[in-house]
N, C-alpha and C positions, 0 to 999 in steps of 0.2 A: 030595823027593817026599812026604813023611811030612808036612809041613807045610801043602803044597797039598791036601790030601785033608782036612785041619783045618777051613781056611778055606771049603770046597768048604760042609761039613756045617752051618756058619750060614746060608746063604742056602734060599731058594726051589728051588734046582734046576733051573725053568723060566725067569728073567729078571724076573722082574714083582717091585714094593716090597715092602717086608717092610708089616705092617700097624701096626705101630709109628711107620713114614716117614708113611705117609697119615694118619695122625692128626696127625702134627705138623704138616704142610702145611696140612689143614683147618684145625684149631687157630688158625695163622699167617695166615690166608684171616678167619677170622672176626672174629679179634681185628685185624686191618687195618680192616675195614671197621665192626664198631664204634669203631674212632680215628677213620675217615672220619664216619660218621655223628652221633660224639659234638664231632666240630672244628665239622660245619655247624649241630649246637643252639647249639653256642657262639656259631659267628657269628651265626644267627638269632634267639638269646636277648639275646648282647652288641652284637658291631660294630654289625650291619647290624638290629638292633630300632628303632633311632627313626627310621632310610629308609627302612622297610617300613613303620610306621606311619606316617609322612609319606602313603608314598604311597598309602598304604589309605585316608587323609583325604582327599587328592586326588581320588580314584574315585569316594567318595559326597561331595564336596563341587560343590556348584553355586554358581555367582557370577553374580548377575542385575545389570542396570544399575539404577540408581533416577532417573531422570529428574528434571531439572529441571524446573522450572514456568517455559514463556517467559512473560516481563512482558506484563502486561494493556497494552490501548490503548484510552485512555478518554478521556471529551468533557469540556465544560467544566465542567460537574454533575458529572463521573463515571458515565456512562453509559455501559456498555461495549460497544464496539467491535470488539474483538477480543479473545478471553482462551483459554486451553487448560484441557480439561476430560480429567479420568484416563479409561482406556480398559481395555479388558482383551483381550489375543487369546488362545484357547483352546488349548491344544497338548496333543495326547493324546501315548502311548507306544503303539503297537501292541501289541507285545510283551509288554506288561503286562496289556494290557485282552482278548488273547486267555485269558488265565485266569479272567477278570472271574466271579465268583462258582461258580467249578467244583471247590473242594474240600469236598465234601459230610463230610467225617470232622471237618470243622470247625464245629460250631455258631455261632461267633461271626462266621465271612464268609459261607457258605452260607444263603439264603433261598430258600425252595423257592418263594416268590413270584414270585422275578425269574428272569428268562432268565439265560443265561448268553455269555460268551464277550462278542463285540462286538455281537453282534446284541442280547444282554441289557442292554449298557452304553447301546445307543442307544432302544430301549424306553424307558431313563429318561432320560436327556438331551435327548433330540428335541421332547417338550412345552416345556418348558424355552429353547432355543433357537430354538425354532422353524425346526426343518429339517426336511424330511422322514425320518422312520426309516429308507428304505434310503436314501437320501444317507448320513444319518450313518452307518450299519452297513456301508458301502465306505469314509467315511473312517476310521473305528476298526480296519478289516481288517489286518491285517499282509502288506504287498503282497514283501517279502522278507524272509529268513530273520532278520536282525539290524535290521530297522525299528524307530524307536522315536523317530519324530518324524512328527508328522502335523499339518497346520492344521487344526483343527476349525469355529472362528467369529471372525472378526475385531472389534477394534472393539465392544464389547460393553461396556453400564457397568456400572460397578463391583457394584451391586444384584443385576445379573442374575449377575452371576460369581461371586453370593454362593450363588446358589439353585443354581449349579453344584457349589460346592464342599461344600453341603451335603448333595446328595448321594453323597456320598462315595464315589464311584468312583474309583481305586487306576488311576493311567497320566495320567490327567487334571489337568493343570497350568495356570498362565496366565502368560502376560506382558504386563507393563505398560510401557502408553506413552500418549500423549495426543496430542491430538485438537483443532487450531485451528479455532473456532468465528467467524462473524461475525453478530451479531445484528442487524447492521443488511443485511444483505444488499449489494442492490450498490448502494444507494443513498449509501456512502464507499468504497465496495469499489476504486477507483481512486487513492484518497486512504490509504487504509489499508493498501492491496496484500493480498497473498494470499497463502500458501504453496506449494508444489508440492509433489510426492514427494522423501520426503529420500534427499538423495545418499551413500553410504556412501567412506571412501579408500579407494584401492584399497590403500595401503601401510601405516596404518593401523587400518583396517577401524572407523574411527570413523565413527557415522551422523551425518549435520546436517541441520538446517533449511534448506529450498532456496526463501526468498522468491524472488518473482516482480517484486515491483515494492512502489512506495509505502513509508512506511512500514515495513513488514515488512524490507524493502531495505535503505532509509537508516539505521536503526539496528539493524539487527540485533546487532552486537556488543552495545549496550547490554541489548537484551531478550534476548538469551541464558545462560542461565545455564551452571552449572558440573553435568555427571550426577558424579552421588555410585556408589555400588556396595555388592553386598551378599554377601558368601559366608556359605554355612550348607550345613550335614551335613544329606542327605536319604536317605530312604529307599529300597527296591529302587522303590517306588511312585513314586517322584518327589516324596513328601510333604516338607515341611525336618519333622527331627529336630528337638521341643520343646525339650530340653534338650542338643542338639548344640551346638558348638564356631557361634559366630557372630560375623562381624566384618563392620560397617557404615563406611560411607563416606557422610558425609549430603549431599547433593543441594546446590547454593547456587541459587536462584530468581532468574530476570533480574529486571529492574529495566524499572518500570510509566511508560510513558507518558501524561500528563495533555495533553492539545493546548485549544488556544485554540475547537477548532469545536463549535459547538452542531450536537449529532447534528439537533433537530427541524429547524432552519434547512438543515441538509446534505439533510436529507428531502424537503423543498418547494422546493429548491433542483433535487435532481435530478429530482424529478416534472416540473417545469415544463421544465426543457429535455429530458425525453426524451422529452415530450407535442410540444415544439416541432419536433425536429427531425423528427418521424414527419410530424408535417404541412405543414413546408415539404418534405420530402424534403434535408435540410442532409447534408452526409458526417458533421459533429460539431455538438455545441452544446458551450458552458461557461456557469457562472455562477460569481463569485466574488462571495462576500458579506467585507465589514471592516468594523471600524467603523473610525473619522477618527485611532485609533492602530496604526490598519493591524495588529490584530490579528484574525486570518483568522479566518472562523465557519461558513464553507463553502464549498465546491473542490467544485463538483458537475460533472460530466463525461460526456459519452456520446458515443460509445457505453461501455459499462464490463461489467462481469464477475460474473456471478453466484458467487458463490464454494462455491455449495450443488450446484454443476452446474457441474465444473472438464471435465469428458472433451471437450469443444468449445470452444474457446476462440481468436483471435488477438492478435496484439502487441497491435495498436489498442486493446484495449479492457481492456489493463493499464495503457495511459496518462491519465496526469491531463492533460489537454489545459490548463488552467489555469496548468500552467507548463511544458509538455512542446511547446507549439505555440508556433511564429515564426510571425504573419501581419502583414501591413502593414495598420496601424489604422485609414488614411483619417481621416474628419474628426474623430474626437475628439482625434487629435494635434494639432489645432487651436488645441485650449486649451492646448498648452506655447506655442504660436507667438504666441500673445495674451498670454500670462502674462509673457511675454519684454517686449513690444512694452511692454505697460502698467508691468511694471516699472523696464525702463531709460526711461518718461515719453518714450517717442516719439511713441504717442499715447493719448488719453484716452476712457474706454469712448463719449462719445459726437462723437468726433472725425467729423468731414464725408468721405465719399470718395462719386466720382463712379467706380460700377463698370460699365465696356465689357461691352458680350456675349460679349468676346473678349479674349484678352490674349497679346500675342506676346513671347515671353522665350528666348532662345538660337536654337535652331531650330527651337520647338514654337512653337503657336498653344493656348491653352487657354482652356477654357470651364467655364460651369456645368453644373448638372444640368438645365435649363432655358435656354430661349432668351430672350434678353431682350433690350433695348437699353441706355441708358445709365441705370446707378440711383442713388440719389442714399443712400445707405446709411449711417448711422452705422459706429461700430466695431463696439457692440453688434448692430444690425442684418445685419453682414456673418456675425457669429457663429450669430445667429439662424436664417438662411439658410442658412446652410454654407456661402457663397458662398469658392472655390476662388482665387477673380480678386481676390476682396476681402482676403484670408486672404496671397494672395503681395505686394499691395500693400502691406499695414502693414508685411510680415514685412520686406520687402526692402528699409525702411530699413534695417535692422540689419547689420553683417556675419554672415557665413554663421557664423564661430565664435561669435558670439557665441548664436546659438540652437543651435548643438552645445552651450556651455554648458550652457545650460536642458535640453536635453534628456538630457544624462547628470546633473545637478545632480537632476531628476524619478524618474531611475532605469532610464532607457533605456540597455539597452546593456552592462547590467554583470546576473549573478546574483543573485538576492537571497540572502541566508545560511543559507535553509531549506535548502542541500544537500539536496536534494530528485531523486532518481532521473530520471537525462535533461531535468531544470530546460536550458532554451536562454535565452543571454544577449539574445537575437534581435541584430538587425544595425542599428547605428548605425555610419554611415562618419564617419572627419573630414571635415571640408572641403575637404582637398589632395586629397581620393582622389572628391571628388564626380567624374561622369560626365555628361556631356549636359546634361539637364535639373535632375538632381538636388538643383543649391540651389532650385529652386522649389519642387518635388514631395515634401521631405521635411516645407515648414510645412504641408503640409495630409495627411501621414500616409503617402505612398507614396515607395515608394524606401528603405524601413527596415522594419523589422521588430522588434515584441515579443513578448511573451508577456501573458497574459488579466493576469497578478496585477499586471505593471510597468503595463499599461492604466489597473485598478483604484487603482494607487498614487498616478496624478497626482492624482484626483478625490480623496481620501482626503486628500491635502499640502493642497489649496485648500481642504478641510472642517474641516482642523487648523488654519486660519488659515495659510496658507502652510508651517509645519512637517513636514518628511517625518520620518516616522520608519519605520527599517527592519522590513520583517514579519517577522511574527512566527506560528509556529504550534504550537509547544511550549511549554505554560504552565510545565512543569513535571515534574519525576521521583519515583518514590517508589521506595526498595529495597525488597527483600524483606522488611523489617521493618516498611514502613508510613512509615520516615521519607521526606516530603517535603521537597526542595529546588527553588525555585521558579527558572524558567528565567531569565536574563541578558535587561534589557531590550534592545529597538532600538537602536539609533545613531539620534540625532536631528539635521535638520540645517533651516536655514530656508533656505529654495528663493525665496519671494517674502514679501513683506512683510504682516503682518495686512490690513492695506487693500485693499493686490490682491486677493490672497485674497476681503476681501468683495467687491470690487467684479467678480469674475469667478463668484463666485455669484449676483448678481442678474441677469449679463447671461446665465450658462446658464439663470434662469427664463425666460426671454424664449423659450429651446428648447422648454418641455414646454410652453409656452400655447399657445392656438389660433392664436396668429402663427406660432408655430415649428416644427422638421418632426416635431418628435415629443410633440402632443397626446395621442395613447394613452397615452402615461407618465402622463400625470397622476395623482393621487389624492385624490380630497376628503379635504379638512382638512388636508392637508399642501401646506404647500410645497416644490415640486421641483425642483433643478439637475439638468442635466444636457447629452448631449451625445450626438447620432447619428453615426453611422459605415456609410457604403456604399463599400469599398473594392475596386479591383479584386486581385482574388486570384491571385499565384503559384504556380502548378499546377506542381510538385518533379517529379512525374512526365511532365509535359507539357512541360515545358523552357521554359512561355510561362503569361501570363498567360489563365486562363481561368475564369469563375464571378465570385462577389462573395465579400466576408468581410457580413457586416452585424452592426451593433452597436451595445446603445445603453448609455453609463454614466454613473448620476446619483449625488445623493447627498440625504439627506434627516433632514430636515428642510432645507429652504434657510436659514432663520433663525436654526437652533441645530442647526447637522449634528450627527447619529449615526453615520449606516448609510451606506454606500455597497456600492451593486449592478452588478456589470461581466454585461451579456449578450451571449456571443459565437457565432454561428452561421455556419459553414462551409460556400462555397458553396449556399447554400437556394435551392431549384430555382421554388417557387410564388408566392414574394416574397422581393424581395434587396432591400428599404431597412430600413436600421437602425431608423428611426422607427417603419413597419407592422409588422415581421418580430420585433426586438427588442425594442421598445419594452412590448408587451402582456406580456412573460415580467417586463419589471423593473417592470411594476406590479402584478402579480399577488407576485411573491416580494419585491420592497420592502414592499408593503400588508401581508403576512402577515408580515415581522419586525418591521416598527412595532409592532402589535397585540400580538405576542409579546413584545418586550422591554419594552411599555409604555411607548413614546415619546408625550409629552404633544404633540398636534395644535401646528400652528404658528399663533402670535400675532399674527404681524406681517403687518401687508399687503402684498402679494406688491409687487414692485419695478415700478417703471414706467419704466423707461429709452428715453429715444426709440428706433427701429430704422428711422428715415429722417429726411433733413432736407431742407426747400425745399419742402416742399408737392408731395413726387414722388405724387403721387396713383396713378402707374402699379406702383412699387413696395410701396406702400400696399396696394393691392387685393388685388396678387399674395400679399401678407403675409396681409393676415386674409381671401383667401380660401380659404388653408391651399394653393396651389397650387405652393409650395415644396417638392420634395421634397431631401430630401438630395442632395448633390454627389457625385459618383462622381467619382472619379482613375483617369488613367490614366499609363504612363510617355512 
């Protein structure tokens, strides 16, 4: 008992700690939690210091794209065509720009001059920009609590983005991107192609260039370059930090197209057939301008695409019709059918035929374009005429292969190597797969189909002395450094022999004189080949033949060819003969690239080959009373 009453007298007497226990507890409590407090300086000073600074450089570090520069596309001077020009789009911070000049205890941000907040910031920016001040004082507004991206002004050059940034409003940033330009308008705009809005991956989130057509299209890999990247330490302002942490990734620039076509020829090329086709009422015109190495100098096409005014626009008039269109040529395919005849010496350009009004071959009856009776026609003279009757009799000594020959040996029927956006091979059958009429109706251009450029090729092989050589429309490349490598010639191949060759030049003069059907071609001081086309036209949506094609292509100088001009017009509603309708466009844009390229007037006295024999006096009249018009086909 004595010892419980001991024990008794140390304690409280009530239950509660002695005050010595609570001190040590506290003590215990304190020194716990400076170990806690002094482990996580540790780890904030040691471990985890260079992840926290990481990531504190992550938060003020921005990483902007740096944009490539796509490759120029330029003429044969170097005239530019297409090139991209820097751009600036404006991007304010809300959130930043609601502070916009409000700490007045600050002298060196505060101006008692300026407004404040966003309404202040837009006061100065709005001259500037030219936006109205409450447009801009709603974009600068902070429309929720954490905003801090706003589009200000799109598209703005560089100059002006300068007069932005020099006034120095704090939230206000740019981004750069550019801007494809054409300077010629749409006068290659079909030839050149266009750009669209770029497409961004959805998986990626890489933006691209989204060509349309032409050019643009067909090389794009090549004219695209490589975007480079830039990260830098910026401020709460969005400003980059001058002496911030910066790491660059530099841009690689596409590579520069140099093409074969004279921009002013592509000029006068499209004027004249989009003058043409408004007044025949035509669905399309083309005109292809080569010279006799069939290197192209102008693809002109309409309808075509303003590139300055993209928000309305259809397929049609992204296409170059010059190689994008199959129509059946009618009579200028005529001249492979002759070029055949006179080369394998079947007969010779002033060989005798006695040509019917009429001519019965399978189960068709065919005619000319005109009623006649029996004429008494050289070869040349059949040529002259168009004549249809006259053109199946030479032909159809030959076998059928053997003028499929000619006619793919010319370039019918196969792509040319421009890989050129929706290029059509057009339609050359063999001769196992003819139908009906078709060995007749293909010597004089129907029951086949080409395109404007393969048209232009044949006239262009007989200007070269019989030599084709493959077009060509890229002279050449340059990289981003300026180095030029100049493009891979043609393939060459000889199709007819020099002699034919002339000898099929003299007898297309016989076409542009007042015997032939297409007098309008003419041009003083030049002598002129050539060759009319009224063909009936395969209407794709009509499922039948309905309208005409008409067409005239010559080549010039006849004596010392240069130039060759293909003119092709799509059902033309006021006049459908190649000679009235075509004819006037390839003397007006022939005349005007003479002059321009400074071709010396022709020497030599125009060719006099007979175009009848026997004293046909009836045939005679018809000739030089110009009453010949071009032959029209049908199937």
């Amino acid at each position: 008992m004595s010892r419980l009453r001991r024990n008794r007298s140390h304690g409280s007497g009530d239950g509660a700690p002695r005050p010595d226990m609570r001190m040590r507890v506290y003590s215990v409590g304190v020194l716990f939690g400076l170990t806690v407090l002094g482990g996580r300086l540790v780890q904030l000073q040691g471990a985890d210091a260079s992840s926290l600074a990481e990531d504190a450089l992550k938060q003020r570090t921005s990483k902007t794209k740096l944009y490539a520069k796509r490759g120029d596309i330029l003429d044969d001077k170097g005239v530019v065509l297409a090139t991209s020009v820097e751009r600036r789009d404006v991007i304010a911070d809300p959130s930043t720009i609601e502070t916009f000049n409000t700490n007045q205890t600050d002298g060196s941000k505060y101006k008692e001059s300026l407004g404040q907040g966003p309404s202040g910031a837009a006061a100065l920016l709005a001259p500037i920009l030219g936006i109205d001040e409450q447009t801009l004082t709603t974009k600068l507004t902070k429309k929720r609590p954490k905003d801090q991206y706003a589009v200000v002004a799109v598209g703005i050059t560089p100059e002006l983005w300068q007069q932005v940034a020099d006034a120095g409003v704090s939230g206000i940033t740019s981004k750069r991107q550019t801007q494809r330009i054409y300077p010629t308008g749409s006068a290659s705009s079909t030839l050149v192609g266009v750009l669209g809005t770029p497409v961004t991956d959805e998986e990626t989130g890489v933006v691209s260039d989204y060509p349309l057509g032409g050019l643009e299209l067909a090389k794009n890999t090549l004219l695209t370059g490589t975007d480079g990247s830039m990260k830098y330490e910026r401020s709460l302002g969005g400003q980059e930090i001058p002496l911030g942490d910066r790491e660059t990734v530099e841009p690689v620039d596409g590579t520069s197209l140099h093409l074969t076509i004279d921009s002013d020829l592509q000029w006068k090329a499209q004027s004249a057939i989009v003058a043409k086709v408004a007044e025949t009422g035509a669905i399309s015109g083309t005109v292809v301008i080569m010279d006799k190495q069939q290197r192209l100098l102008a693809l002109a096409s309409a309808p075509s695409i303003d590139p300055t005014n993209m928000t309305r626009f259809t397929n049609d008039q992204l296409l170059n019709t010059a190689l994008t269109e199959a129509f059946e040529p009618g009579s200028t395919a005529k001249v492979v059918t002759l070029a055949a005849v006179l080369e394998e010496r079947v007969f010779s350009e002033d060989s005798p035929f006695t040509v019917p009004g009429e001519l019965k071959r399978s189960d068709k009856v065919f005619h000319d374009s005109h009623p006649h009776g029996d004429e008494k026609l050289t070869l040349a003279g059949i040529l002259a005429q168009s004549s249809n009757i006259g053109t199946i009799m030479a032909g159809e000594k030959m076998k059928a292969e053997k003028i499929y020959e000619y006619q793919r040996a010319f370039g019918f029927g196969s792509k040319t190597t421009l890989n050129f956006p929706g290029e059509t091979a057009g339609i050359v059958a063999k001769p196992e797969d003819y139908s009906g009429t078709q060995r007749f109706t293909v010597m004089f251009g129907q029951g086949m189909s080409v395109n404007a450029v393969q048209a232009a090729s044949v006239f262009a092989t007989i200007a070269n002395d019989g030599v084709r050589i493959e077009p060509t429309l890229i002279a050449g490349t340059s990289d981003p450094n300026g180095n030029y490598v100049a493009g891979a010639a043609g393939d060459s191949s000889e199709v007819v022999s020099p002699a034919t060759a002339k000898t099929l030049r003299d007898m297309m003069q016989a076409v542009v004189s007042e015997e032939g059907t297409a007098a309008a071609a003419a041009i003083p001081g030049y002598l002129v080949a050539g060759k009319t086309g009224t063909a009936s036209r395969y209407d794709q949506d009509l499922g039948r033949y309905s309208g005409y094609t008409a067409s005239f292509i010559g080549l010039a100088p006849a004596d010392d060819p240069e130039l060759v001009v293909a003119v092709i017009l799509q059902d033309p509603k006021t006049n459908y003969y190649g000679g009235s309708a075509a004819g006037p466009v390839f003397k007006d844009v022939m005349s005007y690239a003479l002059l321009q390229r400074g071709v010396t007037p022709s020497a030599e006295p125009a060719a006099d080959l007979p175009l009848t024999w026997g004293g046909d006096q009836g045939a005679e009249a018809e000739i030089s009373q110009g009453a010949v018009a071009d032959s029209t086909g049908a199937q």
